[in-house]
NUVEX-172426 format. One line per 3 residues: number of its first residue (from 1); their letters; for each residue x, y, z of N, C-alpha, C. Coordinates in nm, 3 decimals. Layout:
<sites>
NUM) a) X,Y,Z,X,Y,Z,X,Y,Z ~ ... .
</sites>
This chain:
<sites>
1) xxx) 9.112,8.945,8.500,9.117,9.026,8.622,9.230,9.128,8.612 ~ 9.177,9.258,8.652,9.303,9.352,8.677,9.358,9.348,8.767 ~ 9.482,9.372,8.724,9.636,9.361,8.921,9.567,9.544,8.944 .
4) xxx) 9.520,9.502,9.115,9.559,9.656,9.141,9.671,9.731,9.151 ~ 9.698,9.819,9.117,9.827,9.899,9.121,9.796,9.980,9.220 ~ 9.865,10.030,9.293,9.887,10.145,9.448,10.034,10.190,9.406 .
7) xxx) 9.995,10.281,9.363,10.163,10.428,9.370,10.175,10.516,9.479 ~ 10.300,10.514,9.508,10.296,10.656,9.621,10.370,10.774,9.527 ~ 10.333,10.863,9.560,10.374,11.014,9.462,10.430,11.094,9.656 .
10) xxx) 10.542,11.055,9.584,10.628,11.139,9.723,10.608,11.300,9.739 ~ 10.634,11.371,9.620,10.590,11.482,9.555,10.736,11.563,9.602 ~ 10.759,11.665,9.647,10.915,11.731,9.656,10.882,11.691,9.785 .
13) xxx) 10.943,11.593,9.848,10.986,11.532,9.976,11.064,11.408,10.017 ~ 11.108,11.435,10.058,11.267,11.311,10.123,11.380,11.384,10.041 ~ 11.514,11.368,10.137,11.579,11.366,10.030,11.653,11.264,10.022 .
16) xxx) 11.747,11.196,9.983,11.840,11.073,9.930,11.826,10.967,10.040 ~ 11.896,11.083,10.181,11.877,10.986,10.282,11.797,10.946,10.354 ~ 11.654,11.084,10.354,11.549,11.028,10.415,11.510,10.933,10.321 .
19) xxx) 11.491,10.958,10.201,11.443,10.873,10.165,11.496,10.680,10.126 ~ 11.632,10.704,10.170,11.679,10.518,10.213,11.595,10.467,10.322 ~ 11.598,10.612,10.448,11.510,10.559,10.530,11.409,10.481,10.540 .
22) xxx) 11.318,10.593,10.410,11.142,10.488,10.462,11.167,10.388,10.365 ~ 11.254,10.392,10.260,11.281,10.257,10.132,11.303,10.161,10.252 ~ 11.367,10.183,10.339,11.423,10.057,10.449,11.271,9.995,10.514 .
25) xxx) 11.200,10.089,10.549,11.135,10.071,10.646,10.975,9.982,10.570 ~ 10.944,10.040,10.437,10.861,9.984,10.366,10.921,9.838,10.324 ~ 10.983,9.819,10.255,11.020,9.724,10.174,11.018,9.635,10.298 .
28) xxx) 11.077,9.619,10.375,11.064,9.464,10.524,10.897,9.494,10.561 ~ 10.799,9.566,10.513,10.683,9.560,10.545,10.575,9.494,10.415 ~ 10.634,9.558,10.329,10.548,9.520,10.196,10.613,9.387,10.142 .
31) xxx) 10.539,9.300,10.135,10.543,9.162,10.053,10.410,9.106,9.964 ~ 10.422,9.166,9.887,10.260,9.093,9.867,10.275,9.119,9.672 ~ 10.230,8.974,9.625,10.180,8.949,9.516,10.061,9.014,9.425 .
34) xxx) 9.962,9.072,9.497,9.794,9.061,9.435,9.803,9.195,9.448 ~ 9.894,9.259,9.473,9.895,9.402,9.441,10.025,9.456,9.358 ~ 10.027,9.579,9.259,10.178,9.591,9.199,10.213,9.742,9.251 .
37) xxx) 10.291,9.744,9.385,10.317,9.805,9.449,10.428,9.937,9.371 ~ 10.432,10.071,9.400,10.491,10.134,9.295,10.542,10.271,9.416 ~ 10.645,10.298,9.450,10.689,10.468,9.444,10.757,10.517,9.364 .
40) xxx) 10.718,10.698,9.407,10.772,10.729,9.270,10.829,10.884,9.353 ~ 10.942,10.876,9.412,11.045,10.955,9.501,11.111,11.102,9.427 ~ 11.145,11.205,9.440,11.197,11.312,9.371,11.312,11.275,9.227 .
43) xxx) 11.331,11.319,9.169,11.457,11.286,9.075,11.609,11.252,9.131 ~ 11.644,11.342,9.201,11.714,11.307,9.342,11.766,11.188,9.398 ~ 11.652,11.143,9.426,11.639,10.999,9.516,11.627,10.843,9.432 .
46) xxx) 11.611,10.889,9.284,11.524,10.800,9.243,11.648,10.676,9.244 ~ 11.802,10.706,9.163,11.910,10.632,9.171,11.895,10.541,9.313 ~ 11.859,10.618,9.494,11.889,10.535,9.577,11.794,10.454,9.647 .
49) xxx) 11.664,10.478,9.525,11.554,10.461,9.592,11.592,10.291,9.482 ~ 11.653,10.265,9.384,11.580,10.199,9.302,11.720,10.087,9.371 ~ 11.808,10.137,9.419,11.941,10.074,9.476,11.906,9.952,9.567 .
52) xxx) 11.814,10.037,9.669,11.735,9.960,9.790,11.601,9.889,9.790 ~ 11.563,9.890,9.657,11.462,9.828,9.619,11.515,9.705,9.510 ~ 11.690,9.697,9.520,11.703,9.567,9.421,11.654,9.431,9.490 .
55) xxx) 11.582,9.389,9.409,11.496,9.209,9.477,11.381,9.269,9.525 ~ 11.332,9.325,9.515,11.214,9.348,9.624,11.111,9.382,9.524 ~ 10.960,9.344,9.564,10.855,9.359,9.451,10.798,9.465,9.437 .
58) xxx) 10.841,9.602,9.487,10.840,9.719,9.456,10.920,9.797,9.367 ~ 10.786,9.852,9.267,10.872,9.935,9.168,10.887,10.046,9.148 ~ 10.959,10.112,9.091,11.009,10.253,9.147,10.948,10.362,8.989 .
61) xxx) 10.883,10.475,8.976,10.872,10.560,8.864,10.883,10.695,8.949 ~ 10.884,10.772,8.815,10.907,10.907,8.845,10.816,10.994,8.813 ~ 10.827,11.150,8.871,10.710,11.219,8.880,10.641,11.287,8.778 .
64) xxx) 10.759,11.270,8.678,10.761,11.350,8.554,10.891,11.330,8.439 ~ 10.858,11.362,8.375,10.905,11.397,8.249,10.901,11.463,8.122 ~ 11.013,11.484,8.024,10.976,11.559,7.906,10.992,11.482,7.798 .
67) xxx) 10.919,11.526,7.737,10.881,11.432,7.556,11.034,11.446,7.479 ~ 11.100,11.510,7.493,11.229,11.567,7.386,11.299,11.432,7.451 ~ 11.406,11.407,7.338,11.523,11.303,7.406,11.666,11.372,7.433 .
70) xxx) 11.609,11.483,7.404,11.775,11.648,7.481,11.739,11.698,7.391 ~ 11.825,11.799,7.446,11.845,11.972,7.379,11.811,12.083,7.461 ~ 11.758,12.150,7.495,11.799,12.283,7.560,11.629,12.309,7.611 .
73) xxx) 11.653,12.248,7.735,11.490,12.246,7.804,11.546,12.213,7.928 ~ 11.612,12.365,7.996,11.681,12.354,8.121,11.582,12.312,8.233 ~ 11.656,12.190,8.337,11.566,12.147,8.438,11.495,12.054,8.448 .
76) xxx) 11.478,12.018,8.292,11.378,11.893,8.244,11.437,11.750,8.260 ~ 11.376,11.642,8.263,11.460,11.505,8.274,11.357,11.453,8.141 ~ 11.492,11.395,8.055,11.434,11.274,7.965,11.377,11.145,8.023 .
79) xxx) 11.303,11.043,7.931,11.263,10.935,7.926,11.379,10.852,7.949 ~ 11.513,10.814,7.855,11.615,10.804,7.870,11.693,10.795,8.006 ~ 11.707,10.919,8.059,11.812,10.916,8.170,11.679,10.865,8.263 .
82) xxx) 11.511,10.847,8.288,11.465,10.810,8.390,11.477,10.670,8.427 ~ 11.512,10.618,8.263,11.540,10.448,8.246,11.642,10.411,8.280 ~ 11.782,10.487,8.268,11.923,10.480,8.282,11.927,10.476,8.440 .
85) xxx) 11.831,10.577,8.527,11.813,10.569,8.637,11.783,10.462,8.736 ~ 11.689,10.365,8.657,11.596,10.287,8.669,11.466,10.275,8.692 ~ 11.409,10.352,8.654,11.303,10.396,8.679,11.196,10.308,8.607 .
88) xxx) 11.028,10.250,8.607,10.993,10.168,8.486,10.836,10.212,8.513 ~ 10.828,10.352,8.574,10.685,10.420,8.589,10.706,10.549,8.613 ~ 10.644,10.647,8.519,10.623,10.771,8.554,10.470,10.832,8.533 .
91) xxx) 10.466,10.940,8.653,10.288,11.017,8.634,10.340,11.101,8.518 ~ 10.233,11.115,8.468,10.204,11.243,8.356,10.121,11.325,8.409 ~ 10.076,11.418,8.366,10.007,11.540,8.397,9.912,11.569,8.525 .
94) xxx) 10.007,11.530,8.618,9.958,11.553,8.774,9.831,11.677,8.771 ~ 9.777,11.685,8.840,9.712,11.849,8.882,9.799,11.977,8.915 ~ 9.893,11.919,8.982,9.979,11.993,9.005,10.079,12.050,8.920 .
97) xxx) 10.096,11.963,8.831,10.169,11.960,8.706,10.075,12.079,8.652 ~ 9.977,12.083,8.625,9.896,12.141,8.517,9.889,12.265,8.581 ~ 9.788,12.283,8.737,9.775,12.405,8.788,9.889,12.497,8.791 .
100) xxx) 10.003,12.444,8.829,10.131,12.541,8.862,10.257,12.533,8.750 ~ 10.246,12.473,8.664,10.433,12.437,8.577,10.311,12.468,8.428 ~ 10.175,12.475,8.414,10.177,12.525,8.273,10.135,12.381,8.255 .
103) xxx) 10.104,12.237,8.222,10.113,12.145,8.158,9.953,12.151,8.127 ~ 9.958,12.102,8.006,9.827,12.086,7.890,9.862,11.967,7.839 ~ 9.682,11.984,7.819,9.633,11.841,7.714,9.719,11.806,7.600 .
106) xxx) 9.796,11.902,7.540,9.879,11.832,7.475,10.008,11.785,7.530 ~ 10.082,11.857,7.604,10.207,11.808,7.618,10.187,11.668,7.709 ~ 10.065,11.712,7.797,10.037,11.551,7.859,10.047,11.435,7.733 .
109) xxx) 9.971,11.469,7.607,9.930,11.356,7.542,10.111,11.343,7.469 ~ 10.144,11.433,7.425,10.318,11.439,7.397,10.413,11.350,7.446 ~ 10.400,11.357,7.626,10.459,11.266,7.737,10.422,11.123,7.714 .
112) xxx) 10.271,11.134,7.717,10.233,10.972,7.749,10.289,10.930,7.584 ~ 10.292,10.962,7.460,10.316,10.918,7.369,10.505,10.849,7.376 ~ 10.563,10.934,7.400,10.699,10.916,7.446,10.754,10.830,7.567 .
115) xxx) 10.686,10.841,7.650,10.682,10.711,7.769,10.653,10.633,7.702 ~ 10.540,10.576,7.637,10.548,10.453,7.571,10.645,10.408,7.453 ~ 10.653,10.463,7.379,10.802,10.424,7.313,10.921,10.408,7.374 .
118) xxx) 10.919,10.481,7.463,11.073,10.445,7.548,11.046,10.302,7.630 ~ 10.891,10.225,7.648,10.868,10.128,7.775,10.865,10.161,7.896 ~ 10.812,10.278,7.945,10.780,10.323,8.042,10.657,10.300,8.039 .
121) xxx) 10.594,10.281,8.194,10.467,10.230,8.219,10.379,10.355,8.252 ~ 10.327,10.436,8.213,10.270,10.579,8.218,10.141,10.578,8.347 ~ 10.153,10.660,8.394,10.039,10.658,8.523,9.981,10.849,8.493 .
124) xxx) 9.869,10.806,8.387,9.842,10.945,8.370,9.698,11.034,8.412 ~ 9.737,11.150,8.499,9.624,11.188,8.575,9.566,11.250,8.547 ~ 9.416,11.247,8.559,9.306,11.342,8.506,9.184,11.384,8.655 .
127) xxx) 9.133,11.517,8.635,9.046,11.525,8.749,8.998,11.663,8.756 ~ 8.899,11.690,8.790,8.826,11.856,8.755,8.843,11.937,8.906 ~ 8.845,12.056,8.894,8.849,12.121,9.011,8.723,12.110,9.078 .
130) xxx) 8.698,12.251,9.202,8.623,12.207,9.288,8.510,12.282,9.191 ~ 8.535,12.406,9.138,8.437,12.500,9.091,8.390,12.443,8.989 ~ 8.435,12.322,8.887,8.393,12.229,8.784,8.284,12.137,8.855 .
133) xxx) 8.332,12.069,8.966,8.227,12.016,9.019,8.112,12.026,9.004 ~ 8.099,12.156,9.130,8.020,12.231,9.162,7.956,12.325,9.044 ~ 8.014,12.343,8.933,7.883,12.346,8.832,7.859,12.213,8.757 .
136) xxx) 7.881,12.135,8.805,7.843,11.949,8.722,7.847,11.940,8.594 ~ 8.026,11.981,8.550,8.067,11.939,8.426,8.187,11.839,8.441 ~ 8.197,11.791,8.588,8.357,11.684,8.617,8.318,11.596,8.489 .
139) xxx) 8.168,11.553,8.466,8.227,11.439,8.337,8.288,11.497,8.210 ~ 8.195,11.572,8.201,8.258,11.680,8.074,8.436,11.692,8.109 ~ 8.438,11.775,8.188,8.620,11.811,8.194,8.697,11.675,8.151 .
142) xxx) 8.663,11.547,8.283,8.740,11.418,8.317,8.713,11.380,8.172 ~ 8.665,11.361,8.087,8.631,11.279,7.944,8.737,11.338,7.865 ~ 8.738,11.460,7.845,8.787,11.587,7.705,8.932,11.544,7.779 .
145) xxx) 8.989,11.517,7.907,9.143,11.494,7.955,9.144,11.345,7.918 ~ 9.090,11.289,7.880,9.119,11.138,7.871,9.085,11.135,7.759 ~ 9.062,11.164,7.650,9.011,11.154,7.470,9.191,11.259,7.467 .
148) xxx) 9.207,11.347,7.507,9.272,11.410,7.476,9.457,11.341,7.527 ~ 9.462,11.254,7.597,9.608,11.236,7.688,9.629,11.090,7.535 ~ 9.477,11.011,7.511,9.527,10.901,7.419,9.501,10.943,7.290 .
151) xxx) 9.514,11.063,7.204,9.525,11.081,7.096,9.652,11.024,7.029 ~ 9.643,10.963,6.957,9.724,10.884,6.828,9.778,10.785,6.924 ~ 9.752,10.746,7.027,9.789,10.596,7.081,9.693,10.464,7.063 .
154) xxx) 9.782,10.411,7.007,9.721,10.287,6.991,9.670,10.197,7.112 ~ 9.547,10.117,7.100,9.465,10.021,7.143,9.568,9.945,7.251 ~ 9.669,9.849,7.227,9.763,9.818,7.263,9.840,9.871,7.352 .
157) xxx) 9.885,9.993,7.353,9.926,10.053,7.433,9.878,10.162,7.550 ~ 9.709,10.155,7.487,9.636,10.235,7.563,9.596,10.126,7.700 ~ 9.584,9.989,7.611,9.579,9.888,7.747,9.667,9.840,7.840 .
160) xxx) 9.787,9.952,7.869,9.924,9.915,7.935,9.964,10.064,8.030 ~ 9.810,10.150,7.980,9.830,10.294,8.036,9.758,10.269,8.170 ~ 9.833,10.320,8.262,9.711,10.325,8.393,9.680,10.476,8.387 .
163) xxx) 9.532,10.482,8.445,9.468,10.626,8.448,9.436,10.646,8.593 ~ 9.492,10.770,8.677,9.436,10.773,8.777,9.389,10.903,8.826 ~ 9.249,10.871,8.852,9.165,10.995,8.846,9.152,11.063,8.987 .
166) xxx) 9.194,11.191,8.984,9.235,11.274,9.098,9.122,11.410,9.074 ~ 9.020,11.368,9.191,8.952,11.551,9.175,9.038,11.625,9.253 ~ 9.095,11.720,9.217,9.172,11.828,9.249,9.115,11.864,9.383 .
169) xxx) 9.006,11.893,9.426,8.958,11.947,9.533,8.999,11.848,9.621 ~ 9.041,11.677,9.618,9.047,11.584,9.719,9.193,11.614,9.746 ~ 9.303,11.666,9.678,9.428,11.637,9.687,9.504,11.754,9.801 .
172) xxx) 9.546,11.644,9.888,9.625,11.724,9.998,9.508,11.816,10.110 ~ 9.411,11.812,10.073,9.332,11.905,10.155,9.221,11.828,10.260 ~ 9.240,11.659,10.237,9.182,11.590,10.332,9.037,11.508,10.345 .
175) xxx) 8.986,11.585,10.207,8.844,11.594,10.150,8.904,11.423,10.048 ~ 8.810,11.347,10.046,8.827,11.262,9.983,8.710,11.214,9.888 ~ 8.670,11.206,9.796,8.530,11.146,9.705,8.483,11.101,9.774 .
178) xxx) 8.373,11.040,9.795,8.307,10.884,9.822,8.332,10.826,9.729 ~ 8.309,10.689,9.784,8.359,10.574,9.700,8.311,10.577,9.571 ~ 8.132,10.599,9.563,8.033,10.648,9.506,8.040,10.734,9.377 .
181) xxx) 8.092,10.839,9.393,8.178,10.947,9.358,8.288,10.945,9.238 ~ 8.348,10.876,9.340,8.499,10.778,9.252,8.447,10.687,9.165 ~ 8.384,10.606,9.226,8.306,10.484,9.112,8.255,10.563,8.996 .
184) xxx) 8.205,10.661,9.050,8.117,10.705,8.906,8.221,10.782,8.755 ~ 8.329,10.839,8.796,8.403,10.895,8.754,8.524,10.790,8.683 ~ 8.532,10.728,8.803,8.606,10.622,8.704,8.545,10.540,8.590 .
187) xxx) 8.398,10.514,8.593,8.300,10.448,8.536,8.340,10.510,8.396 ~ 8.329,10.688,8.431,8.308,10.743,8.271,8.451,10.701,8.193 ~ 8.565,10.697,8.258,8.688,10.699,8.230,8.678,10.570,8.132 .
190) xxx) 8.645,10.447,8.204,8.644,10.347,8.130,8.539,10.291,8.018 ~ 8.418,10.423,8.015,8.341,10.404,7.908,8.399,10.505,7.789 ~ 8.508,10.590,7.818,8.563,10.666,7.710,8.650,10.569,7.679 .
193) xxx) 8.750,10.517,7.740,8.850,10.428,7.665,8.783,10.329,7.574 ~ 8.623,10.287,7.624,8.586,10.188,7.519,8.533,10.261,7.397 ~ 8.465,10.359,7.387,8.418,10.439,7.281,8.578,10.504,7.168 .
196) xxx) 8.684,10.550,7.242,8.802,10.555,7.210,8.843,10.426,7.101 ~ 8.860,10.293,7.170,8.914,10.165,7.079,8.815,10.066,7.079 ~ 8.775,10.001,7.214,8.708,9.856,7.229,8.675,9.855,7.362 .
199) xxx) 8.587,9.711,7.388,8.512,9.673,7.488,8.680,9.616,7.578 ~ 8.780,9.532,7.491,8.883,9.478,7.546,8.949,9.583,7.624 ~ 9.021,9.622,7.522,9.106,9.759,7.580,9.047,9.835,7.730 .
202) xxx) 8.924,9.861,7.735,8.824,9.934,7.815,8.820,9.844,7.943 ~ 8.818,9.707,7.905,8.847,9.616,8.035,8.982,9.598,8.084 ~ 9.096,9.586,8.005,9.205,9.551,8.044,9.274,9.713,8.126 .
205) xxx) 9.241,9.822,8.087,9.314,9.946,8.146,9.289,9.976,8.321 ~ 9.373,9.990,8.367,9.398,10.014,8.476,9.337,10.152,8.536 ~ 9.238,10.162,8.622,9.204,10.299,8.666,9.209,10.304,8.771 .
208) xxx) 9.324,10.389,8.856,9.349,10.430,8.970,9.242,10.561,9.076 ~ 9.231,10.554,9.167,9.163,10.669,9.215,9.279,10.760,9.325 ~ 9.294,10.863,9.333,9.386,10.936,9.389,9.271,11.051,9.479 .
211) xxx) 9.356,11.075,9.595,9.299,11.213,9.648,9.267,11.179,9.805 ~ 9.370,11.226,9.903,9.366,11.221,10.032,9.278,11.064,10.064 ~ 9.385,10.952,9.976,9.324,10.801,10.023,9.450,10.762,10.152 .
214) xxx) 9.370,10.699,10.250,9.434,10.675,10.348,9.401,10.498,10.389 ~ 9.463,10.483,10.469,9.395,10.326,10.558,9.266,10.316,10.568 ~ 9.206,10.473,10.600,9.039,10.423,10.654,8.948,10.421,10.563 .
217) xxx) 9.029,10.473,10.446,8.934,10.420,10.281,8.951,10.331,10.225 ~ 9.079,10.309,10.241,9.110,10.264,10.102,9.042,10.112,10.073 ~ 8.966,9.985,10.136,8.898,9.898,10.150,8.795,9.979,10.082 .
220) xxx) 8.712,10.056,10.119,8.599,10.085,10.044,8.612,10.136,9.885 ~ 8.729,10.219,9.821,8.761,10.225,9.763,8.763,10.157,9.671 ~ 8.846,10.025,9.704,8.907,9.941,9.662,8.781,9.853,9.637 .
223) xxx) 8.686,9.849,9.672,8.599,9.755,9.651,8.491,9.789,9.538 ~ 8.532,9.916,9.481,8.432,9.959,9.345,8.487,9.877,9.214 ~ 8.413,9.873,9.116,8.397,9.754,9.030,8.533,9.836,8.921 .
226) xxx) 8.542,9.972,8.906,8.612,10.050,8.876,8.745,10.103,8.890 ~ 8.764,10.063,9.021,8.852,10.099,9.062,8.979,10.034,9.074 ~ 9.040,10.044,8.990,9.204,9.945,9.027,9.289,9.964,9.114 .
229) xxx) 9.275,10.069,9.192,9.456,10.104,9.244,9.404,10.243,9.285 ~ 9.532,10.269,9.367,9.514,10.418,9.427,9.677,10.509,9.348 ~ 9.632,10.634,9.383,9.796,10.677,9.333,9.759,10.789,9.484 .
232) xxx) 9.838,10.750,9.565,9.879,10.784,9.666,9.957,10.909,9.707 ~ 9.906,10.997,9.813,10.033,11.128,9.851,10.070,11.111,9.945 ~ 10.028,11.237,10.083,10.099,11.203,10.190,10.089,11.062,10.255 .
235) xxx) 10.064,10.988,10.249,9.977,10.890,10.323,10.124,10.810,10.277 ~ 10.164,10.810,10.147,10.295,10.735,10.094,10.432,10.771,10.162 ~ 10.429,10.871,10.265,10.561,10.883,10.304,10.564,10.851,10.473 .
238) xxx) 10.483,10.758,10.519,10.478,10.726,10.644,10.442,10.553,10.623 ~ 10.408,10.531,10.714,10.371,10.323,10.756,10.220,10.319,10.698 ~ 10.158,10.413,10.707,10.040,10.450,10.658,10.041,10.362,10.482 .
241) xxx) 10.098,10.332,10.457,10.145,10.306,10.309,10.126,10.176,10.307 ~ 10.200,10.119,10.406,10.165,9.979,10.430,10.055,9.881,10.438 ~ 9.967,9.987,10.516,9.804,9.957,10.540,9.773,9.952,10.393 .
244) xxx) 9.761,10.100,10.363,9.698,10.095,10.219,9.754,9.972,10.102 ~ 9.849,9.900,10.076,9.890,9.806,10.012,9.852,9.697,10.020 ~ 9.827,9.672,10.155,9.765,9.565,10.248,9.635,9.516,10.231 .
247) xxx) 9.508,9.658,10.175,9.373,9.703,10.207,9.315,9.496,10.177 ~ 9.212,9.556,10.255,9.130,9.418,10.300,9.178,9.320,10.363 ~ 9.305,9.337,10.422,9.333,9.211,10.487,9.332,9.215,10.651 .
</sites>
């Protein structure tokens, strides 16, 4: 059986002290085993986020990172200082990442290669726009980002990657897949990882679904055969978070 994973992706919001705030306010809400509960707060925050989360079964990653271990890549944060931080999860190649900062199939596959050597738990995102959709190549796109993020990673470590699949058109704008939708997409995800290595690997990987998931989905969601976990936005910086961690109970 897979642990579902649920991440919240704060995205540039809170800063140090808001964000002790909702660390205060989640953590006396979230207790729970059968889920592996995860935020992942600005660079900023991450030192006071991981402070107020000592003992508590929430784990803290970050939003990003760069493949280099230093040198002159102003602005960037290593693998290194995210660990020194405490950090033990970071996303790779958000949408956002890709649409606006430039990030590609390779430097994604660059990142996730380097997160795993350092022991970082990689949460890496794939998902087609709306106009991909709408000409019905999302499998096409979602496949070529997922053959492409696990090039030269091994079997082993591909089964320690969580994938969480975000259609761009769902994110921030309120529009959410159907479950249906999601199922199907995640479906392909986990028939590439098996064509990629094995039937094992293909079962053991973690596939998240992302994109304006809230309380009033996330049960249905959660109930596709596909689906492991959510990677969470706004919905992660309110009580709203709680529900979703909670889903089915």
């Amino acid at each position: 059986m897979r642990k579902p994973i649920i991440a919240g992706n704060w995205k540039m919001n809170k800063t140090a002290e808001e964000a002790k705030t909702l660390i205060d306010m989640l953590k006396d809400k979230i207790n729970t085993d059968k889920v592996e509960v995860v935020v992942c707060p600005t660079f900023t925050s991450l030192t006071t986020v991981v402070k107020e989360l000592e003992g508590s079964n929430i784990g803290v990653g970050a939003q990003n990172m760069h493949w280099a271990d230093c040198g002159a890549y102003t602005g960037e944060i290593s693998a290194q200082m995210l660990l020194e931080a405490g950090a033990k999860y970071v996303i790779i190649g958000h949408s956002e990442r890709r649409e606006y900062f430039n990030e590609t199939d390779e430097t994604v596959n660059n990142k996730l290669i380097k997160a795993i050597a350092e022991g970082l738990v990689p949460i890496v995102c794939v998902g087609e726009s709306l106009e991909q959709r709408e000409a019905d190549i999302q499998e096409k796109v979602v496949t070529e980002q997922v053959v492409a993020a696990f090039k030269n990673v091994e079997a082993k470590d591909a089964q320690n990657t969580v994938v969480a699949y975000e259609p761009i058109w769902a994110i921030g704008t309120g529009k959410t897949a159907t479950s249906q939708q999601a199922e199907e997409v995640c479906g392909w995800v986990r028939e590439t990882i098996e064509k990629l290595y094995d039937a094992e690997t293909a079962q053991k990987a973690r596939i998240q679904y992302g994109g304006s998931v809230n309380a009033s989905n996330v049960d249905e969601l959660m109930g596709m055969e596909n689906i492991d976990g959510a990677l969470v936005g706004g919905a992660s910086l309110k009580e709203d978070f709680v529900s979703i961690v909670n889903f089915g109970s």
